[in-house]
C-alpha positions in Angstrom: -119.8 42.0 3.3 -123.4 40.9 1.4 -123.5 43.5 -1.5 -120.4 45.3 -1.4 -118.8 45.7 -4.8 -116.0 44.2 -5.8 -112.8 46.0 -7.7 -112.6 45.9 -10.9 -109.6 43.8 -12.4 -108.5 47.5 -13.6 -108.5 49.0 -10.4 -107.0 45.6 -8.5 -104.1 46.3 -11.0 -103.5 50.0 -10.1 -103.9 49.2 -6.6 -100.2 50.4 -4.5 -100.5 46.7 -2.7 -101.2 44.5 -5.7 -98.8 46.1 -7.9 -96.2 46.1 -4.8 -96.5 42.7 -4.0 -96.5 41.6 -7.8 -93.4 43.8 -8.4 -90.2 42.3 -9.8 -88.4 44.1 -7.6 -87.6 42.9 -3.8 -85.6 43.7 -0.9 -82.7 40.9 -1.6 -82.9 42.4 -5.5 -82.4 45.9 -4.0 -79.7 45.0 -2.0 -78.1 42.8 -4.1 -78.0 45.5 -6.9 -76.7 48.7 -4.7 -73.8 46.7 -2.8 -70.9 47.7 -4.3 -67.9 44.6 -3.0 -64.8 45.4 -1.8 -61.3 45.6 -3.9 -58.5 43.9 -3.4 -55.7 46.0 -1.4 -54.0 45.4 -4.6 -56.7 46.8 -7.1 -57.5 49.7 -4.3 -55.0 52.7 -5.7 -55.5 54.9 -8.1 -53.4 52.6 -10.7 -51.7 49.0 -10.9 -48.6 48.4 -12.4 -47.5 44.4 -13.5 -44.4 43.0 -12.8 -43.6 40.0 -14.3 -42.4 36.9 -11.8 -40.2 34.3 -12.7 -40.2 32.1 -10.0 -43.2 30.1 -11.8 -42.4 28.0 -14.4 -44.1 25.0 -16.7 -43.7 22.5 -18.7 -43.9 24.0 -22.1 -45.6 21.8 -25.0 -43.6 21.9 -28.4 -47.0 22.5 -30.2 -47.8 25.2 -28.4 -44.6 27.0 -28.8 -45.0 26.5 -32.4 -48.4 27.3 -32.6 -48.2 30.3 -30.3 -45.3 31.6 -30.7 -45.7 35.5 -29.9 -47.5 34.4 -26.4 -45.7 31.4 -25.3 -43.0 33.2 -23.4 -45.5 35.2 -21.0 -44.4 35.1 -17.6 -47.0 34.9 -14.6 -48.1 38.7 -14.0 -48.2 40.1 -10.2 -50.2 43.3 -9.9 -49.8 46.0 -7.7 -50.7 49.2 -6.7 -50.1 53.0 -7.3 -51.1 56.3 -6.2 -48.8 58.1 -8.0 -46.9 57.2 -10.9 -44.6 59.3 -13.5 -46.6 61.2 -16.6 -46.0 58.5 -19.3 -47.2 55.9 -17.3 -50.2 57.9 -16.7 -50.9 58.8 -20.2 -50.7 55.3 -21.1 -52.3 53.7 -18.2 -55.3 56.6 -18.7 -55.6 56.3 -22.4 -59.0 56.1 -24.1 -59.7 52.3 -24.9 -62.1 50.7 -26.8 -62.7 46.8 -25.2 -65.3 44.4 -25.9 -66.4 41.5 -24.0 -68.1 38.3 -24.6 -69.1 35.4 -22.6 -68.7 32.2 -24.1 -70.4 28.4 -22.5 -73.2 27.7 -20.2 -73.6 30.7 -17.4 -71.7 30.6 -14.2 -73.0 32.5 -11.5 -70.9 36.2 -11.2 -70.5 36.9 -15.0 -72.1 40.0 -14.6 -69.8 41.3 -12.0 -66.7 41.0 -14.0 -68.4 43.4 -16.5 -68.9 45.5 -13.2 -65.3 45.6 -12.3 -64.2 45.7 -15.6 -66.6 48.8 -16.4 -65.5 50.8 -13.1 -61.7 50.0 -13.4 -62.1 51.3 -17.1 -64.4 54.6 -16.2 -62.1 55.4 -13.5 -59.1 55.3 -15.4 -60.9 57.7 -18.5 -64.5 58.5 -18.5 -64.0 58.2 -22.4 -63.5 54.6 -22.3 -66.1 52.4 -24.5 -66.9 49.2 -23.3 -68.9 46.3 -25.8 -70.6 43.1 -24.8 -70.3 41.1 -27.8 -74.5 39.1 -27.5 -75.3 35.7 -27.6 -71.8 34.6 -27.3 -68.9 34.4 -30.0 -71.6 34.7 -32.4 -71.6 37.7 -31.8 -67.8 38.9 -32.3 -68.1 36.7 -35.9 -71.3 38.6 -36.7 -70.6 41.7 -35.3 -73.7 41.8 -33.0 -73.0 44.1 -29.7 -74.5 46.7 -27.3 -72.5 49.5 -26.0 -72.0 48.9 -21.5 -73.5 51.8 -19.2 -73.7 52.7 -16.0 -77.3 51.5 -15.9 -76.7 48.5 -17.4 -74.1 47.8 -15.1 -75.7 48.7 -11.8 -79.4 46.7 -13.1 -77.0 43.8 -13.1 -74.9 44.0 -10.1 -74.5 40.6 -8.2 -77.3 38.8 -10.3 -76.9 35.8 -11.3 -76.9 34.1 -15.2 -75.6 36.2 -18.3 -78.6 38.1 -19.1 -77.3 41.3 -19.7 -75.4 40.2 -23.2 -76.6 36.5 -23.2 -74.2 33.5 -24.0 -73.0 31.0 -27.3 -71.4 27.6 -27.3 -70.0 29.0 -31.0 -65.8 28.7 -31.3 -63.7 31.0 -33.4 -62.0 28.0 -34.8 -61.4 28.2 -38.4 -59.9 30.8 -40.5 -63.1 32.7 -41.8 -64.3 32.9 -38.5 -61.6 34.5 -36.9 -61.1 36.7 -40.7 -64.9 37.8 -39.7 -63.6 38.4 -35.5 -60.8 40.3 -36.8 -62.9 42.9 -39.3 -65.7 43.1 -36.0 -62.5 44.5 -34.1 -61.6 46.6 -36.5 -65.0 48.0 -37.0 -65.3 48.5 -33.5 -61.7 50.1 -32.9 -60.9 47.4 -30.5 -57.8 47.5 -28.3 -59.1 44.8 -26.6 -61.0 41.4 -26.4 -62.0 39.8 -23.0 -63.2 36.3 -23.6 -65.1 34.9 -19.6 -65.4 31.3 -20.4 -64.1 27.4 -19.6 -61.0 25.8 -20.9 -62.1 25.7 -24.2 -62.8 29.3 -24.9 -59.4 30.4 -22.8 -57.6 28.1 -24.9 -59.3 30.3 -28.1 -58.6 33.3 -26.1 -54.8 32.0 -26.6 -55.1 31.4 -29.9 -57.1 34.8 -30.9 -54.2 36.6 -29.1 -51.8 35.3 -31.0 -53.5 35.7 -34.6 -54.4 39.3 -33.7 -51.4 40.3 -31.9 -50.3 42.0 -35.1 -53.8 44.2 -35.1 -52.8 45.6 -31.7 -55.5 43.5 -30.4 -55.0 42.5 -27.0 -57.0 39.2 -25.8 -57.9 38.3 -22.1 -59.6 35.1 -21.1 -61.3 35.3 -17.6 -61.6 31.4 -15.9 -65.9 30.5 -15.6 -67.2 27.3 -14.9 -69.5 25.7 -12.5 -67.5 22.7 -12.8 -64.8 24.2 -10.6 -61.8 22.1 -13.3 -60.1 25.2 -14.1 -57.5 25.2 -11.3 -53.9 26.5 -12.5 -50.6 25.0 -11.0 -47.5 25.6 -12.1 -44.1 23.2 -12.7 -44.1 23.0 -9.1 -47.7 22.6 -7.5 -47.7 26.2 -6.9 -51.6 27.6 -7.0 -51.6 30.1 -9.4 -55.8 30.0 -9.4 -57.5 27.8 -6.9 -61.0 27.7 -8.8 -63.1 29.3 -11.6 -66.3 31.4 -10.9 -69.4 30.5 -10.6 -68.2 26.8 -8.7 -69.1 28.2 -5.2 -73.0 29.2 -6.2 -73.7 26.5 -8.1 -72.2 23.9 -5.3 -74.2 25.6 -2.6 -77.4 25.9 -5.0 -77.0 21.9 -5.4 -76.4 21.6 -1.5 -79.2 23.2 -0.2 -81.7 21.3 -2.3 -79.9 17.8 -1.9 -80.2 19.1 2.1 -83.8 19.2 1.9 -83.5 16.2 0.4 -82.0 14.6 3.3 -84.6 16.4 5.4 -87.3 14.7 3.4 -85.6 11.2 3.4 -85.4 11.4 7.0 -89.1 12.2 7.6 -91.0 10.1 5.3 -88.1 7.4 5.6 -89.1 5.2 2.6 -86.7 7.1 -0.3 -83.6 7.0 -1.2 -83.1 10.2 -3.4 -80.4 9.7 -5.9 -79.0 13.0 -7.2 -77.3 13.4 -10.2 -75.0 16.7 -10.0 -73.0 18.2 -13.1 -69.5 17.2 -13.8 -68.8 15.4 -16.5 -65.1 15.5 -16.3 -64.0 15.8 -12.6 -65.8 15.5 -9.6 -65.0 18.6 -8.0 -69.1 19.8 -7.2 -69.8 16.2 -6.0 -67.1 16.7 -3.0 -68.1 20.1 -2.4 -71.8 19.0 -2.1 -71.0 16.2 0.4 -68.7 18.4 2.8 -71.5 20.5 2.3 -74.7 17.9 3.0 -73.0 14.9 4.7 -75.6 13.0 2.2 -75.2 9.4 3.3 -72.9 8.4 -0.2 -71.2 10.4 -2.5 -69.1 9.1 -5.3 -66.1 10.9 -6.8 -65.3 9.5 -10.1 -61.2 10.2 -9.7 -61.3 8.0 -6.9 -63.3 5.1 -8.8 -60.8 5.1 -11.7 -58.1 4.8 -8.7 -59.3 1.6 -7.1 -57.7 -1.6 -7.1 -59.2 -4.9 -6.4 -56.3 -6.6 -3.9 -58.5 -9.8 -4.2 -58.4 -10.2 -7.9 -54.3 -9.2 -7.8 -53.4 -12.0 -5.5 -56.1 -14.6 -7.1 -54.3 -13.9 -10.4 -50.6 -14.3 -8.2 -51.5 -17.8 -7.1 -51.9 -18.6 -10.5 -48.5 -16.7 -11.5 -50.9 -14.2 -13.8 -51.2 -10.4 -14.0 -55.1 -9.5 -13.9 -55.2 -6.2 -15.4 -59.0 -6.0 -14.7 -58.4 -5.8 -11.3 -56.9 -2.1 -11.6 -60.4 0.5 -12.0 -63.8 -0.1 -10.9 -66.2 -2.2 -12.6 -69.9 -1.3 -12.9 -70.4 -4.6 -11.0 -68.3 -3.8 -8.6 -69.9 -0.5 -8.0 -72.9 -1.3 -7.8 -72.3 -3.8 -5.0 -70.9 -0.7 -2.9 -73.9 0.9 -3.1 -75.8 -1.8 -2.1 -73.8 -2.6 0.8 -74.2 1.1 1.9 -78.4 0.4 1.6 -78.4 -2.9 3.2 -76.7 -2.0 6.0 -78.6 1.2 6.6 -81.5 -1.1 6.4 -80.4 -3.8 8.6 -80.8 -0.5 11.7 -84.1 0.7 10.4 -83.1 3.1 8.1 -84.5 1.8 4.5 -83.9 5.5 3.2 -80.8 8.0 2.1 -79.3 9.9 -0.4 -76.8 9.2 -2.8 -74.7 12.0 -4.4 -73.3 10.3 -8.2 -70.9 13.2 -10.5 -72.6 13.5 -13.8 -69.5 11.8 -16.0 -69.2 8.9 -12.9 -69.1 6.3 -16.1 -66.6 7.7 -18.0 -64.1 6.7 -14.9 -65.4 3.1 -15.3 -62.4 1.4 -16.5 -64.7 -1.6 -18.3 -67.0 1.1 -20.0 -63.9 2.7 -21.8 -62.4 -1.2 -22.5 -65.7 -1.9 -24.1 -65.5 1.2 -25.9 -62.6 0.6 -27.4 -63.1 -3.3 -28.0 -66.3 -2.8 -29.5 -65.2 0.0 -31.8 -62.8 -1.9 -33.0 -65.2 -4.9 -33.8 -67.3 -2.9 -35.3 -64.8 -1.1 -37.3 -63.1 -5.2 -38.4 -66.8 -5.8 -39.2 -67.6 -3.6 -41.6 -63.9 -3.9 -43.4 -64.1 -7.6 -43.4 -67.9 -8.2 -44.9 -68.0 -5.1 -46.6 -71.0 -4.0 -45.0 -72.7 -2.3 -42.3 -72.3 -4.1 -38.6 -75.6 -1.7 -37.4 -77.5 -2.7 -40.7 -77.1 -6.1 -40.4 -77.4 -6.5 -36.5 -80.9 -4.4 -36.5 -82.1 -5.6 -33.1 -79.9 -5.6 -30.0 -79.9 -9.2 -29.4 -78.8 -10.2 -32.6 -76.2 -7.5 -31.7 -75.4 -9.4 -28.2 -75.8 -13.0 -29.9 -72.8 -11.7 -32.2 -70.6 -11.0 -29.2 -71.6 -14.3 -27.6 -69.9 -15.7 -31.0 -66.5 -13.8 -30.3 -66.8 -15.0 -26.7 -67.1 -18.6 -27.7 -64.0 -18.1 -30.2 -62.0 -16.7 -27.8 -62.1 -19.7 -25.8 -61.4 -22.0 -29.0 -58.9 -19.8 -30.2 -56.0 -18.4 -27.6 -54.9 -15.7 -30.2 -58.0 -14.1 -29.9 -58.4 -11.6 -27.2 -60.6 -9.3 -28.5 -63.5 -10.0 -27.0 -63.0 -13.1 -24.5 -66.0 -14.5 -21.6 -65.5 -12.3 -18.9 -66.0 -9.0 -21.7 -69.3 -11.2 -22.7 -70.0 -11.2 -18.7 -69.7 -7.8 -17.9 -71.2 -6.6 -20.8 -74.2 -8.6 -20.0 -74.2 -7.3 -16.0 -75.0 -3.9 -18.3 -78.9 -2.5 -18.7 -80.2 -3.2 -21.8 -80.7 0.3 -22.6 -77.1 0.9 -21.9 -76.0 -2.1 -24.0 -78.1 0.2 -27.1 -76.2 3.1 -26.2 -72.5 1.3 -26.5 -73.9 -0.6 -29.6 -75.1 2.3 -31.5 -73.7 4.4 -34.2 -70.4 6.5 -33.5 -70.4 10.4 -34.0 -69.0 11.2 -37.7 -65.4 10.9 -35.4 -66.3 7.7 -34.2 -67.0 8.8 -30.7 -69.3 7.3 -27.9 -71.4 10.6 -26.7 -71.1 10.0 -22.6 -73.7 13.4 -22.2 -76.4 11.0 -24.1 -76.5 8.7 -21.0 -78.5 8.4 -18.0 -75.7 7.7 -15.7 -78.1 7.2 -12.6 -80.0 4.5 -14.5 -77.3 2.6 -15.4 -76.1 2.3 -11.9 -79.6 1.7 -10.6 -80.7 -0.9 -12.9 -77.6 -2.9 -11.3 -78.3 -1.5 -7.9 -82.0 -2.7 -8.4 -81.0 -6.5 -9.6 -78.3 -7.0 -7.0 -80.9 -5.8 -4.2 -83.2 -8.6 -5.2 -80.5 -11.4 -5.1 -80.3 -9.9 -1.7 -83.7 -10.0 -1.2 -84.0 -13.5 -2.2 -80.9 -15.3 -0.4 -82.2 -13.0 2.9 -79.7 -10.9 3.5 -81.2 -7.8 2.7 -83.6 -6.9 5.2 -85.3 -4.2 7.7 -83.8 -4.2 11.3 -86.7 -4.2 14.0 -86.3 -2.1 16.9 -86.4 -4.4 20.3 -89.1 -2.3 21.7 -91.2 -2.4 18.5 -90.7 -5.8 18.7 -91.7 -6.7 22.0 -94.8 -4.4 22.5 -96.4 -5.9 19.3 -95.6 -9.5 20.3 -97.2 -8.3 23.8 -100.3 -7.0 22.6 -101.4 -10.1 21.2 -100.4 -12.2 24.3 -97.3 -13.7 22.9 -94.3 -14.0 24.2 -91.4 -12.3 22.5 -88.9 -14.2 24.2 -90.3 -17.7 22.7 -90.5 -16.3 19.4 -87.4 -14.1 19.3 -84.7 -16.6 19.0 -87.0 -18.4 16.4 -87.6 -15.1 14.2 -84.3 -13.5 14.7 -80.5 -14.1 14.1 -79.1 -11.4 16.2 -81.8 -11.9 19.2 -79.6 -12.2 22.2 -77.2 -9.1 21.1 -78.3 -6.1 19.0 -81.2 -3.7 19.3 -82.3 -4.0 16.0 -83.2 -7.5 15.3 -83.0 -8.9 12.0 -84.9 -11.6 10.5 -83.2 -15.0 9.7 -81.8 -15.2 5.6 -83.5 -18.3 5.9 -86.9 -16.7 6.5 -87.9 -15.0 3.0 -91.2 -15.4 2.5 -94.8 -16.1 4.7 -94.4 -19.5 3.7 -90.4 -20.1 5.0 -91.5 -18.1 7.9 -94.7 -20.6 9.0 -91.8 -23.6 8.0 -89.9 -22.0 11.0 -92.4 -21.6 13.4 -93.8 -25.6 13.0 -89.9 -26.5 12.6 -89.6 -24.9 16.4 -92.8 -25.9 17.9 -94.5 -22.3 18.1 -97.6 -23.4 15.9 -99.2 -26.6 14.0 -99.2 -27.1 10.5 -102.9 -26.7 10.7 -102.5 -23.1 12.8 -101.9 -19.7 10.8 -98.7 -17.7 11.8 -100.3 -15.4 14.3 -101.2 -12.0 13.1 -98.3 -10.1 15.1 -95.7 -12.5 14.2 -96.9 -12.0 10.5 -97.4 -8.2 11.1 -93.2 -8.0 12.4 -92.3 -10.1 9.0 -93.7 -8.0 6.8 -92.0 -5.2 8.3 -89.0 -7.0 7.7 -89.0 -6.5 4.2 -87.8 -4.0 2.4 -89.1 -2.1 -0.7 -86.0 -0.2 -2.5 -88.1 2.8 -3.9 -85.9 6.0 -5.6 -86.3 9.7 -6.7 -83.8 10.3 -9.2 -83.1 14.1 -9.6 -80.5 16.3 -11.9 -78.9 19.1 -10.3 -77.2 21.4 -13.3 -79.3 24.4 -14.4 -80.8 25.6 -12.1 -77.4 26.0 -10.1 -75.7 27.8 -12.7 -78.5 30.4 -13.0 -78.3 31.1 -9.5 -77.5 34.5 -7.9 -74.4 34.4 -6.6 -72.9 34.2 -3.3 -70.9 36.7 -1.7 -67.4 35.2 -2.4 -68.8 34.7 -6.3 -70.0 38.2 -6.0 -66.5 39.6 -4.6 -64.6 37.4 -6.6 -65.6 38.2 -9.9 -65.3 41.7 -9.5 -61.9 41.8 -8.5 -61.4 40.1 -11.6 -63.2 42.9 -13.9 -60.5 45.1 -11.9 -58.0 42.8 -13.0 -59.0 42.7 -16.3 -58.3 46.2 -17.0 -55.1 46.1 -15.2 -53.6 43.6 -17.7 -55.6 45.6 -20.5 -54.0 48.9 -19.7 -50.7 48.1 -19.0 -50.5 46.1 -22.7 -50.7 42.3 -21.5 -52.3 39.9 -23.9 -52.5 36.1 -23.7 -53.1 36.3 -20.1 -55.5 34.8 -18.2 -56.8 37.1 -15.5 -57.2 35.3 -11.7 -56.8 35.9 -7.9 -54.5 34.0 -6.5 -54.9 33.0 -2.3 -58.6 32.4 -2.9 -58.6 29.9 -0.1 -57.3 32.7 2.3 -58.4 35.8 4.0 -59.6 38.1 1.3 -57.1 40.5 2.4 -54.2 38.4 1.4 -56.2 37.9 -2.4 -53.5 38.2 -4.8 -54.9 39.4 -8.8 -52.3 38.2 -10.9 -52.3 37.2 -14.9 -51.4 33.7 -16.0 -50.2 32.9 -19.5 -52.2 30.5 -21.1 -50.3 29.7 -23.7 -47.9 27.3 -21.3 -50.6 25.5 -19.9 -51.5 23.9 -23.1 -51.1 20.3 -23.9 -52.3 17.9 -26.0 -55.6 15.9 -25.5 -58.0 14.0 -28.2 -61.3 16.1 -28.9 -63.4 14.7 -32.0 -60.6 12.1 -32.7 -57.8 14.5 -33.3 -55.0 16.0 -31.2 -55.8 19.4 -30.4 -54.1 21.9 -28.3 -56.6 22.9 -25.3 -56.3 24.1 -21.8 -56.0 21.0 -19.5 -59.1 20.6 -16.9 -58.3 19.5 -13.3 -59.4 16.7 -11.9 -60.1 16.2 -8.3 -56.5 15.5 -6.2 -56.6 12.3 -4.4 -53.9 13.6 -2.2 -55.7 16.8 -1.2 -56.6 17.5 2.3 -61.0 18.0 1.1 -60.4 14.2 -0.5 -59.1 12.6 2.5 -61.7 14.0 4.9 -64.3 12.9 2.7 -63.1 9.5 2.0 -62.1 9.8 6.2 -66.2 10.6 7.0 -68.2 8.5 4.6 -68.6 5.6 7.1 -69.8 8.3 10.0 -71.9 9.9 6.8 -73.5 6.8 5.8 -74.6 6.2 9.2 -75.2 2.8 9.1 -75.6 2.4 12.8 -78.6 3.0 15.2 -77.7 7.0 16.0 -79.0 9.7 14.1 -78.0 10.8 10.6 -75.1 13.0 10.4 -76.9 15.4 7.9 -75.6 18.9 7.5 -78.1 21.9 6.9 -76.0 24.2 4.7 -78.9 26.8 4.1 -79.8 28.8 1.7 -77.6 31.3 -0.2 -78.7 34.5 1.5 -77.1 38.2 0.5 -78.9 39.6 3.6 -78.4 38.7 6.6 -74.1 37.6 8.1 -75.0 34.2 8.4 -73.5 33.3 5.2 -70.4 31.4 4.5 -67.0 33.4 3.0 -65.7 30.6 0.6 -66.4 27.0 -0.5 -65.3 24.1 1.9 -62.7 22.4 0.0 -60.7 25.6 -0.4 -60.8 25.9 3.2 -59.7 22.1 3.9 -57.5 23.0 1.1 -55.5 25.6 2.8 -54.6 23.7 5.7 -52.4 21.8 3.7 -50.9 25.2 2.2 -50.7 26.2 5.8 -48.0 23.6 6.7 -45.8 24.1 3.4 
């Protein structure tokens, strides 16, 4: 109203309604933070008790007994529960502990409740217990750096998401001053125990730390985190000790529902095709996750690129009584043509739009890119011995760099005994972006290692995509289906008639609803030649305006939207089965903590089931170690899993993608996964390939 005064800014501030609806608080916070979730039947009495099983067993690595020996005869670890139990199991089980906990890597969603469960296991069993969070990761174990757990620490954190309560590190307790500097911080602190929540690398220092402190009284605990969903433990016998790490569940969901609005988009403005990059850079587990979860039109798995075999090239090279080893692994060549078969055959029914789904470390399965790898290391490495010099000093620019190769190529041909780089490595290396070319020609790591993280993955592919889409283009094959309707209405408007010009315009006229332009008509020009060729017009005459107008529709224009999916999935607040799942395993933290386990990784095992048939057990690391190359050495470290081509969740993926691509007339096959909502019972229990998964468990 005309001359009423306005608040100040002072007063807006203190106003109930502003300051309510600026809070921090809301009412999915509230109720995330007071829900307490359930126990396991097993964690649900007033103690547990371990009892070791034999019936799992694995295939031991001599390093690792040598290396661990105090640890490397831990049996797999069933826990169970008691309401009553005899006095010295009680006074040990109810002891006063001291235990610090750290998390260690990039946050997974849930981190916070296995400090929960932990905490309330711990309090339960003596009010007297002290628990530590170790800050900013194992930084802050080496430099002593901690804040002491409470009860409102714990309950401000309750099923939030990220590691904000004690922060996280990328640091490793890897040489001996660091773990000399770890071991006086646990003395300090009067440790009894250390619980390490982190990937394969920091469970595989967890191992190592129990074993040097295991002589302090020290226990050590590793807890299985990653978004990546590669920590998967199987014993000897394919037995599932641990179906999937924390945090895997959120973050595939958090990617789902945006690349779902993606498809929404793609479908509405139909003139993108959204290309999403997820993480992954060593299995492809969130990539099949995110297409049961979106039914996005492709999705590649990188374990299943590195599996394909080219039958063509295998019976080629027969003919000629040769073995082409090329012909085993996908080429980036190859590749790319799938993709654009997928696009042009979308296009060819109207649908110039989708969305591709591509794992983050897609390349590193890309049999070529490790052979060139390799091939040019070794140049490189020959270079530099041979001429005394530097092979990057003396090739500044990239095509003196490529003119080199060319050299090789043309001695390989003039000299049989020279294989090690022939034409078809000169070919395929030339198929490559020039960016990418940079990348595999630049300087190695001070180990001599290509950095795979350093590369857009997505640009790679869609530099080839883009170039094989306008050979496409240019030979006609690679074009926009008309609808019939369309068509005809347009013809009629201008008083032509579609049935004159049809079979002149169109190579599928008398069959298919959406027509498609003849290859031989790719431009105005080739498409007047046709019209005089057949009599519709003189040479003189222009091609009528609707005839022109259908043309041009006819053409396609690839555009993209490239987007990463990584961070902002791992920071997500977890779902309920993240939320449950990680604080059954604070419970079963403590429950290998008090009754004196170390070495042991603590998990649920029957993930994939009914949550009352969730079995908390303790795994032994120190079996599951093998040897792998990291920074040009063999090191002992956890193995990561890769996705199984045999497993149920593979086979129905591979089984859908032709109904997912929907390459045909009918609608898209999208699926609307929603939101992760902790209000509300519309939300899913547990991630889709655990469910497929189980099937298969079901008929064992």
């Amino acid at each position: 109203m005309p001359g009423k005064k306005s608040l100040s800014i002072e007063d807006l501030i203190k106003n109930p309604g502003v300051q309510a609806a600026t809070s921090n608080e809301n009412m999915e916070l509230i109720e995330r933070r007071l829900n307490i979730p359930p126990k396991c039947k097993l964690l649900s009495g007033r103690y547990t008790k371990l009892i070791d099983n034999d019936h799992f067993k694995f295939d031991i690595h001599n390093d690792a007994s040598k290396l661990l020996p105090d640890i490397i005869n831990n049996k797999v670890q069933m826990i169970t529960a008691l309401d009553t139990a005899d006095d010295a199991f009680i006074e040990k089980y109810c002891r006063k502990l001291t235990i610090g906990i750290v998390f260690s890597g990039g946050p997974a969603p849930g981190g916070h409740n296995v400090i929960a469960g932990l905490y309330e296991a711990a309090k339960n069993a003596n009010p007297e217990t002290r628990i530590y969070g170790f800050l900013l990761g194992p930084d802050g174990i080496i430099e002593n750096e901690s804040i002491e757990i409470t009860a409102d620490l714990v309950a401000a954190y309750r099923n939030l998401g990220g590691f904000t309560m004690i922060k996280t590190g990328r640091a490793k307790i890897d040489t001996k001053k660091k773990v000399a500097l770890s071991r006086k911080t646990c003395k300090n602190l009067g440790l009894d125990a250390l619980v390490i929540v982190g990937g394969d690398d920091s469970n595989t220092n967890a191992a190592f730390l129990a074993q040097e402190m295991i002589k302090d009284g020290v226990q050590v605990i590793g807890v299985p985190k990653t978004i990546d969903g590669d920590i998967q433990v199987r014993d000897a016998d394919g037995n599932v000790l641990c179906a999937m790490s924390f945090g895997f569940h959120t973050a595939a969901r958090a990617f789902a529902n945006a690349i779902s609005n993606l498809c929404t988009d793609s479908s509405s403005d139909v003139k993108y095709w959204h290309i999403c990059k997820v993480m992954g850079r060593v299995a492809s587990h969130l990539a099949l996750e995110v297409a049961l979860q979106t039914h996005a039109n492709m999705t590649l798995i990188s374990e299943d690129l590195a599996d394909y075999t080219d039958y063509k090239r295998i019976n080629k090279a027969k003919e000629k009584g040769t073995i082409d080893y090329t012909a085993y692994g996908m080429t980036l060549r190859h590749l790319s043509r799938v993709i654009c078969n997928g696009i042009v055959r979308r296009a060819a029914v109207n649908k110039n739009y989708g969305v591709i789904v591509i794992p983050e470390g897609v390349l590193e399965f890309i049999n070529e890119i490790q052979v060139f790898i390799l091939k040019l290391n070794t140049i490189i490495a020959e270079y530099n011995e041979t001429h005394d010099n530097d092979f990057h000093v003396n090739f500044l620019l990239l095509d003196d760099k490529l003119e080199y190769l060319r050299q090789l190529a043309r001695r390989s041909r003039e000299d049989a005994s020279f294989k090690i780089w022939n034409t078809r490595d000169d070919e395929l290396f030339n198929d490559i972006p020039a960016f990418f070319q940079e990348g595999l020609l630049t300087e190695r790591d001070s180990h001599g290692n290509f950095q795979f993280s350093q590369v857009e993955t997505e640009r790679v592919l869609l530099g080839l995509v883009k170039d094989y889409l306008n050979i496409l283009k240019e030979n006609g094959t690679y074009k926009i289906g008309i609808e019939r309707s369309y068509y005809k209405k347009t013809l009629e408007q201008e008083g032509l008639d579609p049935a004159f010009f049809g079979p002149i315009l169109f190579k599928n006229y008398d069959g298919d609803d959406y027509l498609l332009v003849k290859e031989s008509i790719i431009s105005v020009k080739t498409l007047k030649q046709a019209l005089v060729k057949a009599g519709a017009i003189s040479a003189e005459e222009d091609v009528p305006a609707a005839v022109n107008k259908i043309y041009k529709k006819s053409v396609p224009n690839f555009k993209t939207q490239i987007h990463f999916y990584g961070y902002d999935g791992r920071g997500n607040d977890p779902t309920r089965f993240d939320c449950n799942y990680t604080y059954n395993l604070g419970f079963t933290v403590f429950s290998l903590i008090a009754n004196g386990s170390t070495g042991q990784m603590a998990a649920i095992r029957n993930l994939e089931m009914d949550f009352s048939l969730w079995e908390p057990i303790g795994i032994p690391i120190a079996p599951l170690m093998h040897l792998e190359e990291r920074k040009g050495k063999l090191t002992l470290v956890l193995e990561k899993s890769l996705v199984d081509l045999n497993s149920v969740s593979f086979r129905v993926v591979k089984s859908l993608r032709e109904r997912w691509l929907a390459a045909t007339p009918d609608e898209d096959n999208y699926r609307r996964p929603g939101p992760i909502r902790f209000t509300g019972k519309g939300e899913e229990d547990k991630p889709i390939t655990l469910v497929l998964n189980a099937l298969d468990r079901a008929h064992q």
